[in-house]
C-alpha positions as CSV (number, residue, x, y, z in Angstrom):
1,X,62.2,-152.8,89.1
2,X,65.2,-151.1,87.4
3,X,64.3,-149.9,84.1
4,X,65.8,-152.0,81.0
5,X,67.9,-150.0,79.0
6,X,70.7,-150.3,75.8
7,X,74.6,-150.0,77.1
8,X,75.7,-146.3,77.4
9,X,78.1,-147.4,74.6
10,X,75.2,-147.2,71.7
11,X,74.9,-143.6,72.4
12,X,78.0,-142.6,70.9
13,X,77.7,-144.6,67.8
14,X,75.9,-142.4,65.1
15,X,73.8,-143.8,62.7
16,X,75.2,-144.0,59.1
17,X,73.2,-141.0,57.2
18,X,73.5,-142.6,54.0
19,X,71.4,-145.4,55.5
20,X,68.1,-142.7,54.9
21,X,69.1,-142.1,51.1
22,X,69.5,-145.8,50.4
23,X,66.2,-146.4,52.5
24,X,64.2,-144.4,50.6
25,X,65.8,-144.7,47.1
26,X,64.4,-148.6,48.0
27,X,61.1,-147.1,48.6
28,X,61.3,-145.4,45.1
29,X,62.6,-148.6,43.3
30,X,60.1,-150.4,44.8
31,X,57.7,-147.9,43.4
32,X,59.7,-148.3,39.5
33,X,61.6,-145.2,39.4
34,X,65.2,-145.8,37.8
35,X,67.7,-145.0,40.9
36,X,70.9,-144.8,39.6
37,X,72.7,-145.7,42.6
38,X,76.4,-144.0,43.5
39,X,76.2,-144.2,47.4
40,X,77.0,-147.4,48.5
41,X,80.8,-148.5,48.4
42,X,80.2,-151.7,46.4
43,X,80.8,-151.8,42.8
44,X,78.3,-153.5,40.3
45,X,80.8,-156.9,40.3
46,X,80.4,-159.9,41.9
47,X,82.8,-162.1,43.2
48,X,84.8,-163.8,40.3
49,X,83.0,-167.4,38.8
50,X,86.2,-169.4,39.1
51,X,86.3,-168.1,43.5
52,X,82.0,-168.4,43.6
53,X,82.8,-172.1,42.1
54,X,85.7,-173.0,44.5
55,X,83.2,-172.4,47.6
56,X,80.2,-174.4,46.3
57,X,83.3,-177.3,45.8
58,X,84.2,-176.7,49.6
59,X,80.7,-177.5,50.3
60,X,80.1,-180.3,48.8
61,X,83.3,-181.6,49.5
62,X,82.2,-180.8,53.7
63,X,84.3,-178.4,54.8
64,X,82.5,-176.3,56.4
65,X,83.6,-176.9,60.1
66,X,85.7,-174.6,61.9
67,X,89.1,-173.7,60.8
68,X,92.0,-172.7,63.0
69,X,91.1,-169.3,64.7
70,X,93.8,-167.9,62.9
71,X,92.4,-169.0,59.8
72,X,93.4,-171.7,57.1
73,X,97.2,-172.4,57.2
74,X,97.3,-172.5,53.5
75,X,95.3,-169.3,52.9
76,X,98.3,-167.4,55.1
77,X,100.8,-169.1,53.1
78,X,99.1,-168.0,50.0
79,X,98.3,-164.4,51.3
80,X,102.1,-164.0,52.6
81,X,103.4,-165.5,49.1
82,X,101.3,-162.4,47.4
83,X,103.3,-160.0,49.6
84,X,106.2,-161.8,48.5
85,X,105.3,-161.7,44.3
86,X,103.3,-158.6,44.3
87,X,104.7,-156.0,46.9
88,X,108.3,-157.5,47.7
89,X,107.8,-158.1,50.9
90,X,108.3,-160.4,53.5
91,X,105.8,-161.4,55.4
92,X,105.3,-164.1,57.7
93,X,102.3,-166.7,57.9
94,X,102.6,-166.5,61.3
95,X,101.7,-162.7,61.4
96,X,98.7,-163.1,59.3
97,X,95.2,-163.8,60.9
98,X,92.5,-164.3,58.8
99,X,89.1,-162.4,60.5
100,X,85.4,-162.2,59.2
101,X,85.8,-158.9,57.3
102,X,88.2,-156.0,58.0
103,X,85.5,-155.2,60.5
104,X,86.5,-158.9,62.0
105,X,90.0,-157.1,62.3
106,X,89.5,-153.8,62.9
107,X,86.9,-155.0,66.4
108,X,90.5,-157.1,66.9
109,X,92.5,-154.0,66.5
110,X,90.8,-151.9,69.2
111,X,90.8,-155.0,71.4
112,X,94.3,-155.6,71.0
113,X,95.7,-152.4,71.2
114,X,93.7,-149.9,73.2
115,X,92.5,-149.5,76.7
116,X,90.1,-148.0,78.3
117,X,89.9,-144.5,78.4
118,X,92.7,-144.3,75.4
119,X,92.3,-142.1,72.4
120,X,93.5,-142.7,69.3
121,X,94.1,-140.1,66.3
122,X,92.3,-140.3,63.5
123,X,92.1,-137.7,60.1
124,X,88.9,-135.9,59.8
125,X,87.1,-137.4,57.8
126,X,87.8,-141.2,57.6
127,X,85.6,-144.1,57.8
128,X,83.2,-144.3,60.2
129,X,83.3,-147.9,62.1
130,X,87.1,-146.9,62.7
131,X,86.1,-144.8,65.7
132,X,83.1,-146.8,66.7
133,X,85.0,-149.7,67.4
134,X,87.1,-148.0,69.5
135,X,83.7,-147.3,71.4
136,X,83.2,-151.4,71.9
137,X,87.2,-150.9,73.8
138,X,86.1,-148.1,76.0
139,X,88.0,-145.7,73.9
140,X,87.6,-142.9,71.3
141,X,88.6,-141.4,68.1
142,X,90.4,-137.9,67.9
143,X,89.5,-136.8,65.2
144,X,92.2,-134.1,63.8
145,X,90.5,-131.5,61.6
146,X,92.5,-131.6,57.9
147,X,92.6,-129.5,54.4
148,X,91.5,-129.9,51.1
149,X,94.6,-128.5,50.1
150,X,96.5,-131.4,51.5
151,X,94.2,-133.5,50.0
152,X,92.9,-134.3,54.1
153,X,96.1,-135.6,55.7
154,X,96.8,-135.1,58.8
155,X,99.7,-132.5,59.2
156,X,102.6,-134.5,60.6
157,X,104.6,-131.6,62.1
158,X,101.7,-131.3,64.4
159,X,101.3,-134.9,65.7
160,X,103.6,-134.3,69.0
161,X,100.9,-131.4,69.8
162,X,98.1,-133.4,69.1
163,X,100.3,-136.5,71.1
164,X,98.3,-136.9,74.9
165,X,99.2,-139.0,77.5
166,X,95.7,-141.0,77.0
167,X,96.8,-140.9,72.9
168,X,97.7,-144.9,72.0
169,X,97.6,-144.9,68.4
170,X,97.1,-143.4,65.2
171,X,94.9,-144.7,62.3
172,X,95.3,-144.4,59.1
173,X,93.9,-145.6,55.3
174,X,95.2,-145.6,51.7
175,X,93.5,-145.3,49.3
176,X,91.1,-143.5,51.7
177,X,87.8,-143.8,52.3
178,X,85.6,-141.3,51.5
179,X,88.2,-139.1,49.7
180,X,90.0,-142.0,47.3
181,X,93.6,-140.1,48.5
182,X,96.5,-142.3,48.3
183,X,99.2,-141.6,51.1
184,X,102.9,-141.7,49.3
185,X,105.7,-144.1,50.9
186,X,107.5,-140.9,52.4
187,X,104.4,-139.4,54.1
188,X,103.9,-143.6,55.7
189,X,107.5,-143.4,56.4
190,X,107.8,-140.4,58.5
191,X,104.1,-141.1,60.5
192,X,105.8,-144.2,61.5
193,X,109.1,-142.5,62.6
194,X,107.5,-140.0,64.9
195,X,104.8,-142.3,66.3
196,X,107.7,-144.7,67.1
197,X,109.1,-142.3,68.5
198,X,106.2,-141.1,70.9
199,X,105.8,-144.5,71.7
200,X,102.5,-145.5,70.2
201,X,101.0,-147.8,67.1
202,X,100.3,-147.3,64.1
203,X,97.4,-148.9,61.9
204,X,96.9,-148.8,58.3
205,X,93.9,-149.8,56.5
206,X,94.7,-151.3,52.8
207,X,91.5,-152.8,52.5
208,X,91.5,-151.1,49.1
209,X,95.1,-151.8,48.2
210,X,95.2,-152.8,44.2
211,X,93.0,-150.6,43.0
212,X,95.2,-147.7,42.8
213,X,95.1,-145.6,39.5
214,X,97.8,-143.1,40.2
215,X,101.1,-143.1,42.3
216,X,102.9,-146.6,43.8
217,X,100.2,-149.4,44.6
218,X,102.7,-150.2,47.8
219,X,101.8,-151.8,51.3
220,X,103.1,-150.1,54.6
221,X,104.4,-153.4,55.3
222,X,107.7,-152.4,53.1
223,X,108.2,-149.6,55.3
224,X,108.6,-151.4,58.8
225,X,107.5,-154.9,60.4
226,X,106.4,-153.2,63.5
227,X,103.1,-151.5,61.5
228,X,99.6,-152.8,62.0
229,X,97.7,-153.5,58.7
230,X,94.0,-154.6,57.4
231,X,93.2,-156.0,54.6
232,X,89.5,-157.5,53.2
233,X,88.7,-159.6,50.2
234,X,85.6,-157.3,49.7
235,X,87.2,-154.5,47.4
236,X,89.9,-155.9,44.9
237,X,88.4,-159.0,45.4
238,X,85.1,-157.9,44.7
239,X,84.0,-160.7,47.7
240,X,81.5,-158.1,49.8
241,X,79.4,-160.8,51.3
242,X,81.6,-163.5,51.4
243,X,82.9,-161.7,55.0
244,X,87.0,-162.1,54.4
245,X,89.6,-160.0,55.7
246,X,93.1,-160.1,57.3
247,X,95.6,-158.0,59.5
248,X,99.3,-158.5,59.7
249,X,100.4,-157.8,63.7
250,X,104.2,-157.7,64.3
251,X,105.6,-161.1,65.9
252,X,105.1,-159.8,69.6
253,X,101.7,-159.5,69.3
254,X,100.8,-162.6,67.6
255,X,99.8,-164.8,71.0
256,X,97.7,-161.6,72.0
257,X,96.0,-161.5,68.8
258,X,95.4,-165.3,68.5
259,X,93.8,-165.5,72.0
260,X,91.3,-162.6,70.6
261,X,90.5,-163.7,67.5
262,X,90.0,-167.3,69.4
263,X,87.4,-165.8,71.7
264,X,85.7,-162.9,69.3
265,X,84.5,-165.1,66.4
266,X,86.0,-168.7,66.6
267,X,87.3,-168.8,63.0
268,X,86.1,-166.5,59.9
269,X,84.1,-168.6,57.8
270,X,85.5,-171.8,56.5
271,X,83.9,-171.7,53.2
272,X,84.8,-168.2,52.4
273,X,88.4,-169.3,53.2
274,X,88.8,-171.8,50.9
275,X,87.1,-169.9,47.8
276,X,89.5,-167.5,48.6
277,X,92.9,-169.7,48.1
278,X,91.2,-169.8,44.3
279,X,91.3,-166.3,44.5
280,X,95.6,-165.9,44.2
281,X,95.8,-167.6,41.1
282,X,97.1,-166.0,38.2
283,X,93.4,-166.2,35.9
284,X,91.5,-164.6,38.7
285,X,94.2,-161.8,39.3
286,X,93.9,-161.1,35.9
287,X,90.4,-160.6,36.2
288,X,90.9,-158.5,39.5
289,X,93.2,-156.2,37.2
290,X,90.6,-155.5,33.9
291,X,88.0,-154.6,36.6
292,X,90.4,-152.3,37.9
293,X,91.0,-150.7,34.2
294,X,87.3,-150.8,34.1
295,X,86.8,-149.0,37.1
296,X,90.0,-146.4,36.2
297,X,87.3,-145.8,32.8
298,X,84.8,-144.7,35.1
299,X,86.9,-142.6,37.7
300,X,87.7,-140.7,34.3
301,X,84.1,-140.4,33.1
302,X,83.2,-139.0,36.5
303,X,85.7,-136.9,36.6
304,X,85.4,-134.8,33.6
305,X,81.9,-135.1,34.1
306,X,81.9,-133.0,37.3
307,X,84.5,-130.8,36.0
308,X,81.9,-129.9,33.3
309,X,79.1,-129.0,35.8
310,X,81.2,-126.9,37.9
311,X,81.3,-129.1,41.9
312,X,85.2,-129.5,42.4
313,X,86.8,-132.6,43.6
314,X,89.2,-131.7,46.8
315,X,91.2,-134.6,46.9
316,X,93.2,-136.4,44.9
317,X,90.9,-139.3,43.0
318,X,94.1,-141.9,43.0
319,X,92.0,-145.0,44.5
320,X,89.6,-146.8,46.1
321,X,86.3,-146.2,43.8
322,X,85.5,-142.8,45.5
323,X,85.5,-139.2,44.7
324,X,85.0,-136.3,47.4
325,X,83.3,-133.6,45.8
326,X,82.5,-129.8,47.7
327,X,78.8,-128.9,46.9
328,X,79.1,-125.4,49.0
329,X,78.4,-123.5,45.7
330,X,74.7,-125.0,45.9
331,X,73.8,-126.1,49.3
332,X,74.8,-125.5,52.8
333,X,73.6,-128.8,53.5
334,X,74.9,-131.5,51.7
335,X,72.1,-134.1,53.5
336,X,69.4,-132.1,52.5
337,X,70.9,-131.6,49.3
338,X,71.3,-135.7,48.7
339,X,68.0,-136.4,49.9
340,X,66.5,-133.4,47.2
341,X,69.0,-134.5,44.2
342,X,67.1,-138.6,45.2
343,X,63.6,-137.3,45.0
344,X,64.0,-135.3,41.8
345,X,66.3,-136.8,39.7
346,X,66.4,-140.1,41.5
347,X,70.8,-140.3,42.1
348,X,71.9,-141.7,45.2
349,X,75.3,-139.9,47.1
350,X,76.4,-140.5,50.5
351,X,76.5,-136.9,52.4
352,X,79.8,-135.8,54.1
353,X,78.9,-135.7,57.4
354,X,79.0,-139.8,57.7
355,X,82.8,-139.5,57.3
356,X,84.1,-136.5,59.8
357,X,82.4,-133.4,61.4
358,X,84.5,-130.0,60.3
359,X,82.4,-128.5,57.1
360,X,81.1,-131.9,56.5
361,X,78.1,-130.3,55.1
362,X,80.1,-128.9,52.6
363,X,81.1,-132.4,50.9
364,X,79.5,-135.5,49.2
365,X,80.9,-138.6,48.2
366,X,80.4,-140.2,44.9
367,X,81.5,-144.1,44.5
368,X,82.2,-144.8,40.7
369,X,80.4,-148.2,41.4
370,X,78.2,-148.5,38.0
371,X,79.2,-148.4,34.7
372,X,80.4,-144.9,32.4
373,X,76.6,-144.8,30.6
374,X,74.9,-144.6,34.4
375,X,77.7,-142.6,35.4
376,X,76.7,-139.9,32.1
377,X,73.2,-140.3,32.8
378,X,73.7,-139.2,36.7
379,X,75.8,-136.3,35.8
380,X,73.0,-134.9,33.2
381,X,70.3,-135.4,35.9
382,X,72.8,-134.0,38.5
383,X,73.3,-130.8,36.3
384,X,69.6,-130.1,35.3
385,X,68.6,-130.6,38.7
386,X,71.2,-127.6,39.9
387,X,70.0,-125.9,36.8
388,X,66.2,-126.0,37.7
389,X,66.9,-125.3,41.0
390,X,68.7,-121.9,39.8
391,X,71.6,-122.5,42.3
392,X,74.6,-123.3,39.9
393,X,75.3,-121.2,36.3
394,X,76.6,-124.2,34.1
């Protein structure tokens, strides 16, 4: 009898490390020690009342059946109007399909656009699940080894070299994940050009667009009609759980994408969708914009906070809700530092190596997702546990 085992597939998906902090700052919670928790990308908002109150109507109203696979009509005629008012761009219902979480999208992404045996090029580091669901396809992440100095972008005047015949693609987010970089319009503008011309695609992840802090809050979109981008309700939104997202395909690749999302998850949830309509209107966006202030308060806190103790931040902290710090001058292992800093002083960071593999033991990522008097409190602990541990001077 032939042995049962798990797909060959699961073997190249690595588990997320930040998975064994959070477990056992749960533990230590559970045992009433005060975690202070600065791991997990998922600020301490909920979704707004006014969008929580629009789904509990769509259920008691009964609409919670299946929508189009595509999603709602009027939720891509609202989502394209918000490209129109916000960003100045035209964007066409027809491009928009509405998924079950940027993860909804980015498993239609790989589908949609890569074969088997296809790499595409990815910055090192990045988000995780961006290369694993290439894995579901067949296919795999290149990861291209960046700087600090240039705040982790991958160098363009390399691309052709890094170009393969099996290359289909190239990946890319702003604000970035774990780093909080935003890529400027020129840098988008000139990756396009020269993946054009090599004759592959190019993705963009904006699941974070909105909460930019510095530079041009702008989508690719404004660049050319031909680009791939995501886009989630779970950041600006603050809408985690609710399990909404969207990508914009160009025209040609609508059917394509229609027959995928048709056959991968039906329709993203119904109710979600139509809390989400409530989620364009002008009270709510207002709401969206004082949590951004509110999280720009605490990027500053943080900031100056690490500056005091001496870990440098080696990218730019323009977005998202994340900062990349370099903890070289006190560990040669960032894990084994997180999991120390949890047991002593009870903080919770996510260690580098869940987001690339060059020097990721050098970095750890801190997400500004609780508010400035947490954020002081874990930057005293932080520095008096480097102080007791006699491997920092502050």
């Amino acid at each position: 009898m032939k042995k049962r085992t798990l797909a060959s597939r699961v073997e190249g998906i690595a588990p997320f490390q930040v998975m064994a902090v959070l477990a056992r700052a749960k533990v230590l919670q559970a045992l009433g020690e005060d975690v202070i928790h600065l791991e997990v990308g998922e600020p301490d908002f909920v979704a707004p009342k006014a969008v929580a109150d629009a789904g509990v109507q769509a259920i008691k109203e009964g609409k919670t059946g299946y929508t189009s696979a595509t999603g709602l009509s009027e939720l891509k005629s609202t989502i394209s109007r918000y490209y129109a008012s916000r960003y100045q761009v035209d964007v066409a219902p027809e491009r928009i399909i509405v998924t079950p979480g940027a993860s909804g999208a980015l498993l239609l992404m790989a589908s949609l656009m890569v074969d088997q045996g296809d790499e595409v090029i990815m910055p090192d580091p990045c988000y995780p699940c961006n290369r694993h669901f290439l894995i579901q396809a067949g296919a795999k992440a290149k990861l291209i080894e960046t700087q600090a100095e240039r705040a982790f972008e991958i160098d363009l005047n390399r691309l052709s070299d890094d170009w393969t015949a099996n290359t289909s693609g190239l990946w890319l987010a702003s604000p970035s994940n774990p780093t909080g970089a935003v890529l400027n319009k020129s840098y988008l503008a000139e990756a396009w050009q020269r993946v054009e011309a090599l004759g592959g695609h190019l993705l963009v992840d904006e699941i974070y667009q909105g909460l930019v802090f510095e530079g041009d809050d702008f989508t690719v979109l404004s660049i050319s009609d031909e680009i791939f981008v995501i886009n989630s309700f779970s950041k600006y939104f603050a809408m985690t759980g609710w399990r909404l997202g969207w990508i914009v395909v160009p025209e040609w690749a609508i059917e394509g994408a229609t027959k995928l999302a048709q056959n991968l998850f039906i329709s993203a949830p119904s109710v979600s969708q139509y809390a989400a309509l409530r989620a364009f209107e002008p009270d709510v966006l207002a709401e969206c914009e004082a949590r951004r202030q509110q999280l720009d308060r605490r990027r500053v806190t943080l900031l100056a906070g690490l500056a005091k103790i001496g870990l440098p931040v080696v990218a730019p902290a323009q977005g998202a809700f994340y900062i990349y710090v370099d903890v070289s001058s006190v560990t040669d292992d960032a894990m084994a530092w997180c999991l120390e800093l949890l047991e002593e002083e009870k903080v919770a960071l996510t260690p580098g190596a869940d987001f690339g593999i060059k020097n990721a033991n050098k970095y750890v990522r801190f997400a500004y997702t609780c508010d400035e008097l947490r954020l002081q409190d874990a930057l005293e602990r932080i520095k008096r546990f480097i102080v007791s541990n006699k491997r920092l001077v502050v």
